[in-house]
C-alpha positions as CSV (number, residue, x, y, z in Angstrom):
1,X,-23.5,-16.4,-2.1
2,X,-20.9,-13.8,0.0
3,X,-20.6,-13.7,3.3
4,X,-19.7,-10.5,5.5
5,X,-16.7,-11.3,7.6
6,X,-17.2,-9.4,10.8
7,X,-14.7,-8.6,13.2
8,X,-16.3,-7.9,16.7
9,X,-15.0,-5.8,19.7
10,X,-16.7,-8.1,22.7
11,X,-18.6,-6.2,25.7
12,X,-18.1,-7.5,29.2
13,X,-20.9,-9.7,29.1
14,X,-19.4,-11.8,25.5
15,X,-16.1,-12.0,26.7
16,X,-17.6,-13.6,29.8
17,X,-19.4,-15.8,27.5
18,X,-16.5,-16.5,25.5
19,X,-14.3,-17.5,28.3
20,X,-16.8,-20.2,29.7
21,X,-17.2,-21.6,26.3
22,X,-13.6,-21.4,25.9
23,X,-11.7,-21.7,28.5
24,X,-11.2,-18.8,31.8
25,X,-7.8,-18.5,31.4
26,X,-7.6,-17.6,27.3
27,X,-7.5,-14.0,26.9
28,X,-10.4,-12.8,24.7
29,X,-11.5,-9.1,23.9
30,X,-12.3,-9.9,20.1
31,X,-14.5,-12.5,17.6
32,X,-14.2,-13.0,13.7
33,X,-17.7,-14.0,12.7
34,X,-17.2,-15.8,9.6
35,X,-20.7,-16.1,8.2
36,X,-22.5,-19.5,8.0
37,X,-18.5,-21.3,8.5
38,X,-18.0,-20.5,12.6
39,X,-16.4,-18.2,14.1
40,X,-13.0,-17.7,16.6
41,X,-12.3,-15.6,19.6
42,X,-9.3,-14.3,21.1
43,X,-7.2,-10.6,21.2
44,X,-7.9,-8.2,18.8
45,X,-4.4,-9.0,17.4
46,X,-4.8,-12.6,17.2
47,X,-8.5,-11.6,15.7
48,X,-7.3,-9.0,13.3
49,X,-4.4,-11.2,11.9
50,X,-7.1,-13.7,10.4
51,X,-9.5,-10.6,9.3
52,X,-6.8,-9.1,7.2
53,X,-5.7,-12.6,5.4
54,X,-8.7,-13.9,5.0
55,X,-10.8,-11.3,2.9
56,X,-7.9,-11.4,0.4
57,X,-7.3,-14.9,0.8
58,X,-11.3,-15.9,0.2
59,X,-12.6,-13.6,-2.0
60,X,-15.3,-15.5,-3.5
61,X,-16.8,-16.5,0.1
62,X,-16.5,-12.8,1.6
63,X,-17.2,-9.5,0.0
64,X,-16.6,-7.1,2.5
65,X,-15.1,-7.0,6.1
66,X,-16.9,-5.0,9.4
67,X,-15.8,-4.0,11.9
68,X,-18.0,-3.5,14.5
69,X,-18.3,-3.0,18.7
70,X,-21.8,-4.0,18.8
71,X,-22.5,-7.9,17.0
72,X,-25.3,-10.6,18.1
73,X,-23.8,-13.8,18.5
74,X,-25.4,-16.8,19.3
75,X,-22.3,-19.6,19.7
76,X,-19.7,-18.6,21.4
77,X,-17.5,-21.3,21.0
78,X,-14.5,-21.1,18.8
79,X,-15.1,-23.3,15.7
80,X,-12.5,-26.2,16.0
81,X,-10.8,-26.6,12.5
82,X,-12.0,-23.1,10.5
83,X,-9.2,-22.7,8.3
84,X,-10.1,-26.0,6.7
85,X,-13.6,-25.2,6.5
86,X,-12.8,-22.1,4.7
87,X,-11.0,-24.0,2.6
88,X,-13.4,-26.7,1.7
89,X,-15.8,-24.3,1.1
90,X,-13.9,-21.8,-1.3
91,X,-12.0,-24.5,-3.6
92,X,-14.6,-25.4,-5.5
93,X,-15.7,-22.1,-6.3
94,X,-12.5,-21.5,-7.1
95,X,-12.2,-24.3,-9.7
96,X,-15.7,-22.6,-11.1
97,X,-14.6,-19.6,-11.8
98,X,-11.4,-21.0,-12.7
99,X,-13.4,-22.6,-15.7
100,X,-15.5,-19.8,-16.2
101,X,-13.0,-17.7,-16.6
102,X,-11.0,-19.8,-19.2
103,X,-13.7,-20.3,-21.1
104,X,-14.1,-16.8,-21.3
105,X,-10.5,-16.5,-22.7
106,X,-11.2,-19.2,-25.2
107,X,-13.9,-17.2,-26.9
108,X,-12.1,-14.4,-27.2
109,X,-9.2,-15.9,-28.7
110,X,-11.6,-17.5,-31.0
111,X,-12.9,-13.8,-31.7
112,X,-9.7,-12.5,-32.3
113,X,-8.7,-15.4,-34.6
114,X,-11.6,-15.0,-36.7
115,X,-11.0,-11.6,-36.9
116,X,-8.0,-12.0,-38.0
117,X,-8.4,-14.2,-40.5
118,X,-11.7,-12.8,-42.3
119,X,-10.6,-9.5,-40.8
């Protein structure tokens, strides 16, 4: 199952939020919400760095990016360690369709040997 990948421009009130969870002195304005994995908050570069990587970089988690002013979250503390967790999650899906995918190849070269030889 995809995800959405949802980058978030914070109100007041969830940056306020986001700074007592975090820490007062990190400078937060923005959230990647990455589906059931966590989520991270900081500036809308630092936010929008990871948002452009990782819908090309985990295509079979996410299917589509948002970008939105307006987002309920319920946790807002930064999920220690997300880039791993990505990770963990998308290799083996990776190695699925991997095989999938080469199996598919393998059929049609059998197709196109056949062909060939009973043409």
């Amino acid at each position: 199952m995809k995800h959405s990948l949802i980058l978030v421009a914070l109100n007041q009130e969830q940056i306020s939020k986001a700074k007592e969870a975090n820490g007062n002195r990190k400078q937060i304005t923005h959230a990647l919400i990455c589906g059931p994995f966590g989520q991270i908050f900081g500036t809308e570069k630092q936010c929008m760095k990871y948002y452009s990587a990782w819908i090309e970089v985990f295509p079979l988690l996410f299917d589509k990016g948002i970008e939105t002013d307006s987002h309920e979250i319920s946790d807002y503390k930064s999920t220690f360690d997300l880039v791993n967790k990505l990770i963990a999650a998308h290799d083996p899906l990776e190695s699925t369709n991997d095989t999938l995918m080469q199996g598919r190849r393998n059929q049609k070269e059998k197709k196109s040997i056949y062909s060939w030889l009973f043409g």
